[in-house]
Structure formats: C-alpha cells, structure tokens
C-alpha positions in Angstrom: 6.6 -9.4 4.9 8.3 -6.1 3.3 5.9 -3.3 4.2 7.4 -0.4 2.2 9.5 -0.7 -0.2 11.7 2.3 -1.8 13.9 2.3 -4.7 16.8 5.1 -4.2 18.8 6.1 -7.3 22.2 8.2 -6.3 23.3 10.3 -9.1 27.0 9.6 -10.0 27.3 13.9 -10.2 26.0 13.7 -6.8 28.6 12.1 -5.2 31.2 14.5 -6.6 29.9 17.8 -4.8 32.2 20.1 -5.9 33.6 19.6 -9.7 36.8 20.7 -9.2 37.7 18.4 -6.3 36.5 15.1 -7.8 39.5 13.6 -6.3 38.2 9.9 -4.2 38.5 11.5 -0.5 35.9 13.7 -1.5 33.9 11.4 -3.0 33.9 9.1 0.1 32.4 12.8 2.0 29.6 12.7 -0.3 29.0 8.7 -0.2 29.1 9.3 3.8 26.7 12.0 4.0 24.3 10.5 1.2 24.4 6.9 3.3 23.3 9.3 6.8 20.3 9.9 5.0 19.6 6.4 3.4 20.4 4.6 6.9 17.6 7.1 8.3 15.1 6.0 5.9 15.9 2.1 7.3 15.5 3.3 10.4 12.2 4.8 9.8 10.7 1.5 8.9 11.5 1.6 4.6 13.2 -1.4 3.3 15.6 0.5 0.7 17.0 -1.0 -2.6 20.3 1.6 -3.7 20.7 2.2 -7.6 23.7 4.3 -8.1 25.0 6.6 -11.5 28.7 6.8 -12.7 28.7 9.1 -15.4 31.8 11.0 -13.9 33.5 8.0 -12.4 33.6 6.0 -16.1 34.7 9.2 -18.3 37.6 9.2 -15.2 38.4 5.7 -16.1 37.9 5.5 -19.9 40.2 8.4 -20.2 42.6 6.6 -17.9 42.9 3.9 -20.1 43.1 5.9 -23.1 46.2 7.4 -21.8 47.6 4.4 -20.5 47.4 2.7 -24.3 49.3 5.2 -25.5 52.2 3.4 -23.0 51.4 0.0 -24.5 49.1 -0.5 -21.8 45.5 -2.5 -22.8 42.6 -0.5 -23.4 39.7 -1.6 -21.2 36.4 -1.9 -22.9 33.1 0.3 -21.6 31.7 -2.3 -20.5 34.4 -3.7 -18.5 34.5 -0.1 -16.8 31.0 -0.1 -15.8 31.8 -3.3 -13.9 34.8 -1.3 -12.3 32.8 1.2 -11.2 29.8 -0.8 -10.0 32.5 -2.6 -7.6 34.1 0.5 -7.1 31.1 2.5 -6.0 29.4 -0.1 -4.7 31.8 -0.9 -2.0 32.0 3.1 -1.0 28.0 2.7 -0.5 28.2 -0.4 1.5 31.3 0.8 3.7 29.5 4.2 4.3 25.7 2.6 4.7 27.0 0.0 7.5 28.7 2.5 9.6 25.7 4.7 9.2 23.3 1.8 10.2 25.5 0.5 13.0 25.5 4.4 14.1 21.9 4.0 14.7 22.3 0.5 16.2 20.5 -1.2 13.4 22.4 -4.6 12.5 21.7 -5.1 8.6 23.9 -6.5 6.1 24.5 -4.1 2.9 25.7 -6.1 -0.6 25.9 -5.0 -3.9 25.1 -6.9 -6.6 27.1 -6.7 -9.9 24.1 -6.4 -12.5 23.7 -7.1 -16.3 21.1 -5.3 -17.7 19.7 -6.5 -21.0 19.3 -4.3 -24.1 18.1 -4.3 -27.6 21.0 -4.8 -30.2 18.9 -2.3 -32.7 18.3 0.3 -30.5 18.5 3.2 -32.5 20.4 5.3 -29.5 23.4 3.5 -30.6 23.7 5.7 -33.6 22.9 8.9 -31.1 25.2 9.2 -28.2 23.6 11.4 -25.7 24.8 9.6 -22.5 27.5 12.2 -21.0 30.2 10.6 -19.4 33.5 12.2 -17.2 34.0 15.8 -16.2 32.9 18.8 -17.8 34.7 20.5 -19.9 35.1 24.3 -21.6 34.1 24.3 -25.6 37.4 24.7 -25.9 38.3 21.4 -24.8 35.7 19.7 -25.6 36.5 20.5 -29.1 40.1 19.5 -28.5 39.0 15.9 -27.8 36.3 15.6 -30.5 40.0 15.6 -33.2 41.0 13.0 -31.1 37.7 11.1 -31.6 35.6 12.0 -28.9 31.9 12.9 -29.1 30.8 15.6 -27.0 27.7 18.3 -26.3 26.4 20.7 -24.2 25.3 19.8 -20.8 22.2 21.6 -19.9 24.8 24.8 -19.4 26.8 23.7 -17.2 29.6 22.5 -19.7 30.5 20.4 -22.1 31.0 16.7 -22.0 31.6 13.3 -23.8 28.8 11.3 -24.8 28.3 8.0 -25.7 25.2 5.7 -26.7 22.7 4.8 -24.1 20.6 2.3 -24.8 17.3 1.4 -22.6 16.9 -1.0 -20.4 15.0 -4.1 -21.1 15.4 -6.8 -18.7 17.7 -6.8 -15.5 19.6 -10.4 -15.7 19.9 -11.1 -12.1 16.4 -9.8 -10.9 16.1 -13.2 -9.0 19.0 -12.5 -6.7 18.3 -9.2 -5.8 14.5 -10.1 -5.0 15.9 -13.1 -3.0 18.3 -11.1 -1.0 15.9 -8.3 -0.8 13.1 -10.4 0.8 15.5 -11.9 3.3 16.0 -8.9 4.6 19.2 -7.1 3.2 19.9 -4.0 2.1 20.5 -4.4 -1.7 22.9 -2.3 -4.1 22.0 -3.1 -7.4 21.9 -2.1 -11.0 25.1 0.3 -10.5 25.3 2.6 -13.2 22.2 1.3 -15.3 23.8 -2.3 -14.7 26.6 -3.6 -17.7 24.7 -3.4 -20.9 24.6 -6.8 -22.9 23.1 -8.4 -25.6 22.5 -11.6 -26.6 24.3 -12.6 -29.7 23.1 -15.1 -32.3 23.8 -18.2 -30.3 21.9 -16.9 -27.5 25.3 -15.9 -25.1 25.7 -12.7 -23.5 27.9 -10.1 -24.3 28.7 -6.7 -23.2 28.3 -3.8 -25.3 30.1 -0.1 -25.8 27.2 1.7 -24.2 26.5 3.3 -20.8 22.6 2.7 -19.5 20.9 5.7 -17.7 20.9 4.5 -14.6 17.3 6.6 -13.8 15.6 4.2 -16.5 17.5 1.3 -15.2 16.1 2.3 -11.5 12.6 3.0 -12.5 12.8 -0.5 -14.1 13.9 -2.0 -11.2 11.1 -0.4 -9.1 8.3 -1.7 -11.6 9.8 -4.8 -11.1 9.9 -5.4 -7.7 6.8 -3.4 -6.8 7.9 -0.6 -5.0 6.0 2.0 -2.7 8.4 4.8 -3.6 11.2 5.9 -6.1 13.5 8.6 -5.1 15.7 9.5 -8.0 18.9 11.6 -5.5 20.4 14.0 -7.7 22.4 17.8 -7.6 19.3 19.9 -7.0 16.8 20.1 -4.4 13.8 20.4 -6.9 13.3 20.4 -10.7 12.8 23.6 -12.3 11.6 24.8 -14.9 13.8 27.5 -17.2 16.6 26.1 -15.1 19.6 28.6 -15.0 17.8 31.7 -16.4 16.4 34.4 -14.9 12.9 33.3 -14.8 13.8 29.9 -13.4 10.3 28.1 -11.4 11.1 25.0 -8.8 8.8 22.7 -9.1 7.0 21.2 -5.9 4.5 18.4 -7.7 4.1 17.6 -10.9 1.2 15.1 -12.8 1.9 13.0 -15.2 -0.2 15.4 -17.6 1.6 18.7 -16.2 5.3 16.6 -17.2 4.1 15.7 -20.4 3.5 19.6 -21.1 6.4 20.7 -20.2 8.5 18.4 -22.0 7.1 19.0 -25.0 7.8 22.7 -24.3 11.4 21.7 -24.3 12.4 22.4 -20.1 14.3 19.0 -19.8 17.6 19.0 -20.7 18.2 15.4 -23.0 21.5 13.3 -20.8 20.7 15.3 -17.6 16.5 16.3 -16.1 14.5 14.8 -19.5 15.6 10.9 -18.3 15.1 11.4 -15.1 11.6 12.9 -15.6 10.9 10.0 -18.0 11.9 7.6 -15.7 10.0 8.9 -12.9 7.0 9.3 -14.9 7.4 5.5 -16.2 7.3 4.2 -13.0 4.2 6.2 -11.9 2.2 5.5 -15.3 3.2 1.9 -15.0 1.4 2.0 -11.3 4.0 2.9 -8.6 2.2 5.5 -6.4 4.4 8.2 -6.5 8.2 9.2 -7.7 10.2 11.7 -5.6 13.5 14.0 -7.2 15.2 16.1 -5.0 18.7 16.1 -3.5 21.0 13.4 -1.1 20.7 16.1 1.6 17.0 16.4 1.3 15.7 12.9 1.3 14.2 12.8 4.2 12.5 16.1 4.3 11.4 15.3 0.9 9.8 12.0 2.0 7.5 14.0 4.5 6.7 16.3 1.5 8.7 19.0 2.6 10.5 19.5 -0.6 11.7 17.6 -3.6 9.6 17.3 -6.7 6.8 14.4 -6.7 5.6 13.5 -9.4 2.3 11.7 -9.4 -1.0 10.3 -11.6 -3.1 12.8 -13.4 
C-alpha cells in the first residue's frame, strides 16, 4: 500500500543551468544534482513518479535536423523528436536516480515509460503557437529565423525563442502501465516532455502530431490521475514572483487558489513559461490534490518541509 504519493515535474530549462553551456556534460551535472534530491524524497518514505520538460532539448534537435536536410538528410518530424528526447532524457534520469538511490543503499528499480498523450484535433492552440522550444535567442536572431519560417516571441524577458502549438492534454495512453509499475513498487519516469501528442484519426488509429504538450499540464494530469499526495512542479527559480525581473519584484511563499486567480488576471504570469505552470498547479488542487509545490531542483526538500518554494493551496 503506497502511502504518499508525489508527482515531480523537472523543467527541461532546469536541467540546462547555465544557457551558454547547454552542451550534454553539463546537462548530466544538473540531472545528477536534481536526482540527489529526488532519491532523498524516496528515502524519506514518498513514492515519487518523475515528469520531465524538453523545451531546450527538442528546439536542439529540430534545428539539427533542419540543418541536416539541407545535406539531403531526412527531416524528423516533432513528434518523432519528443520520443527522442523522452528516451534521451529519460535514460540521464534513470542513470543519475539509481546511483543516487544505491548512494543511500536503497535498491529500487528506476524505468521510464515512453508515453502518448492524447489530444483534441480542434484544439484551437494549434492555430496559436505559444510553446517555446530550443535556446534563447537576441531579437535579432530571432527575427533572422522567423524569414526562414520560424515562429518566435518573447520569453518572459529573458530572450526570444521559437514557439510552436501546444495542445492540452486529455488522456495519457499508457496510464495502465505506469499505475501497474507504480504500485509494484518502481520508481516511474513518465509523460517526458508532456508525453508524444497524438490523435486519433477517422478510423480510430493513432497518430502523432506537430505539437509540443506542456509538460506542467501533462504532470498535473497525471497526478489527478493517479491520486497524488503532492505535485512538485522543479523549475529555474526558488519561488514564484510576482513583477518578476523589475524592480518591485515580490516572491511568493503561498498562494490560494483565489489569490492565483487575481493575480493572473492582473497579468504576472508570463504565457509559455510561470502562467502554465500556475494553471497546472492550480488544476491539480481545484480538482482535489491537497497541495502543489514550485520551487527549484535544489530546493525540493527544504520546500517539502515548507521552508521555501511556492504552495499553492484551496481557498
């Protein structure tokens, strides 16, 4: 009988702690040190399901195979590329999480799941790309790529970025298999990137679309799912903030569900980077989950004991 249950979503930005050495060595640091703090919560008595992002990692490969075309090579589809990177990423994770476990002398076995996540054909979000994908960019390039075909925006003012549609989540196709392997005792990766996005077509078979899920709203729906005690959205700041990068920038240390709703409507959520995470956090609790926790992969644990991180809770 699983006593606590917690849902941990890893940003994909997280995992690349310094953007100008996104290069894979450094990535493996940030895995490592993230998978420290994940192994303590096992070893605190949690039973811990891992989502993970790949915003950086799939603009890295899309752009790959965009130059590689131009050499005759194939294109590979989005879709295809979020499989990539849920193997890619989710093999870093379970490397890095069973050293950190067997560290502590707790003998668990890690797997990752490659996940289809089912969305709605119609969504009108395929008609709005606001997903941002790879690195970030100066205006200057970003408007270099946007002649080549790109679509790009502002990122919260950090930078500018490429964007492409994200769809939400409706269904997660192989729900089963992660409860089963959940329940008999392993630790889960799942739902990689907001898990492949398909469609059924008119004959009823799946197919993957050019999309890129938020893997936040893809967590929080695997944490309604499965019932979860907790859901820890891991990201780049310790807290969220309100009037984030100005001068009269407030960190947040609890949020209700009423005090999140006010200040999104005042506009302090930047859309692609805080506003899904705040929506998916706030899904989970309005849908019942006790509480949702945002904070940073070094702070987990402190956040856990309500030493930091933002909770959002009822109310």
């Amino acid at each position: 009988m699983i006593e606590k249950l917690a849902i941990v979503a890893i940003g994909g930005n997280s995992l690349i702690e310094d953007p100008k050495r996104p290069e894979v060595t450094h990535q493996w640091d940030a895995v490592r040190d993230t998978c420290r703090h994940i192994a303590a919560m096992v070893a605190g008595g949690w039973h811990v399901v891992v989502t993970h992002g790949n915003g950086p990692q799939v603009g890295f490969l899309l752009r790959r195979s965009e130059i590689a075309a131009k050499e005759g090579v194939h294109e590979v589809p989005l879709d295809l590329i979020v499989a990539d990177t849920q193997g890619s990423i989710g093999y870093m994770i379970q490397q890095a999480l069973d050293n950190s476990l067997r560290r502590l002398g707790i003998n668990r076995t890690v797997a990752t799941v490659v996940t289809q996540v089912r969305v709605n054909p119609d969504d009108p979000a395929f008609q709005n790309p606001t997903k941002p994908i790879g690195s970030f960019l100066t205006e200057e390039e970003a408007r270099k790529y946007e002649t080549e075909g790109w679509q790009v925006m502002e990122d919260a003012g950090r930078g500018w970025r490429r964007v492409v549609p994200s769809p939400k989540p409706e269904s997660i196709q192989e729900i089963n298999a992660i409860q089963a392997l959940m329940l008999s005792g392993y630790v889960v990766i799942a739902c990689g990137g907001g898990g492949i996005p398909v469609v059924r077509n008119e004959v009823g078979s799946l197919r993957g679309v050019y999309a890129v899920i938020d893997k936040d709203r893809a967590s929080s729906l695997l944490a309604q799912t499965l019932r979860a005690d907790l859901f820890i959205i891991s990201t780049g700041v310790e807290k969220v903030s309100l009037n984030f990068n100005k001068p009269n920038q407030v960190d947040l240390d609890k949020m209700t569900l009423q005090e999140a709703r006010q200040y999104m409507v005042e506009g302090h959520f930047a859309p692609g980077s805080m506003l899904p995470k705040i929506e998916a956090a706030m899904d989970f609790v309005q849908n019942g989950g006790p509480q949702a926790i945002i904070t940073n992969p070094h702070n987990l644990a402190r956040a856990m004991r309500g030493e930091t991180g933002t909770h959002i809770v009822p109310g």
